[in-house]
N, C-alpha and C positions, 0 to 999 in steps of 0.2 A: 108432675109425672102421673099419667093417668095408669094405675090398676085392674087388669080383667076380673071380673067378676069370677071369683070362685067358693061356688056354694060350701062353706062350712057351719058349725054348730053352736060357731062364736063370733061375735065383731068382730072385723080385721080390723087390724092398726097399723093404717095408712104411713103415718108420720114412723114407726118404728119396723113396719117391713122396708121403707123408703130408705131410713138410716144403714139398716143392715146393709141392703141392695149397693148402697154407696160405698160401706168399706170391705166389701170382701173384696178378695184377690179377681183378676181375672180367670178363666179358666182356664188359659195357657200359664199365664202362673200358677196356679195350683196345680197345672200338672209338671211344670220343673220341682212343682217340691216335692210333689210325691216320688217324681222318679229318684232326686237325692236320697228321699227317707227312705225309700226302698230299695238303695242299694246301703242302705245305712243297718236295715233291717235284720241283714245278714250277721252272725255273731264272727264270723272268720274277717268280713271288711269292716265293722266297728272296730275289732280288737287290733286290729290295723292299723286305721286312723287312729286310734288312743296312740299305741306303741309311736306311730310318726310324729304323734303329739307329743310328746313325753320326749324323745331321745332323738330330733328332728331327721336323722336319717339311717336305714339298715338295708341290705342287700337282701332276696328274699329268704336267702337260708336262715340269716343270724332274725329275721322274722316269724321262719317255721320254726325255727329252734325257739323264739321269744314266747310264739302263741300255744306251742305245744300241737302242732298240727306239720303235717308233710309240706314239701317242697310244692309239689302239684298244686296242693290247696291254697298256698303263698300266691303261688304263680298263677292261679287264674284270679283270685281276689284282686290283684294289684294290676289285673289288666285290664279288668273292670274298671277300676277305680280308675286308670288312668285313662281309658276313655268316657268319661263322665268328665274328664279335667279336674279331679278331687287330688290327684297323685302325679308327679313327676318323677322323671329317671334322668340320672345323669352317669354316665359311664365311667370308669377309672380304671384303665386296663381291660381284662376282661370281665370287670366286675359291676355290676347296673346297682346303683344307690338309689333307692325311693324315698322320696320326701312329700310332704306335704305342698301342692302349690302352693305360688306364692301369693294366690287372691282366691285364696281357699276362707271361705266366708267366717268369720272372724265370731260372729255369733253364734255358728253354726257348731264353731271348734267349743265356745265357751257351754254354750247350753244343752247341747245334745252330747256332747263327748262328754263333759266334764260334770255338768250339773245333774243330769238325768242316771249319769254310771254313781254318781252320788246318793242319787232320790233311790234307786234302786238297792241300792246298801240299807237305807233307812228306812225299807219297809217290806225287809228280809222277815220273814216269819211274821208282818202281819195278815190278817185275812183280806184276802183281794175281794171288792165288792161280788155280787151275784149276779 
């Protein structure tokens, strides 16, 4: 793989720009994961996703009532959410049940919901770098 010449202040390293070049993401993957982490971003559709994690289904009142936040706010989060394909609805009378899909990325549940809401606990009151 031949590298264009760009004037810097140091050797480039061929064999380790090459490596990297190899395993990063495409940029169309990288942009489905930003757009996931950025609806992830939002503290109304995490606390969502957690709740749908935890107690696998709620309608969105006993959600607003869950998060401490209004119906409106429920209801546009979980509309979002389901057209991302992160959330499905299944009806029961007049009542819509939101749950977690069911090829809702299993890593995604383990490390950003549960590991990071973790990490975040454990570095309450310390100094965030500068």
């Amino acid at each position: 793989m031949t590298l264009t010449a760009d004037p810097h202040d140091h050797p480039i390293d061929r064999d380790r720009v090459a490596h990297a070049r190899e395993r990063l993401p495409s940029a169309d993957d990288a942009a489905r994961l930003t757009s996931i982490l950025s609806l992830m971003a939002d503290p109304v559709r995490l606390r969502i996703l957690y709740a749908l994690d935890v107690v696998e289904e709620l309608c969105v009142g006993d959600l607003a009532l869950a998060l401490g936040v209004n119906e409106d706010q429920a209801g546009y989060a979980l509309k979002l959410l389901r057209s991302a394909g992160l959330v499905v609805a299944r009806k029961e009378g007049r009542v819509v049940f939101n749950r977690l899909a069911a090829d809702f990325p299993s890593p995604l549940r383990e490390h950003c919901l549960r590991q990071l809401v973790a990490l975040s606990h454990s570095s309450e009151g310390d100094d965030l770098p500068a």
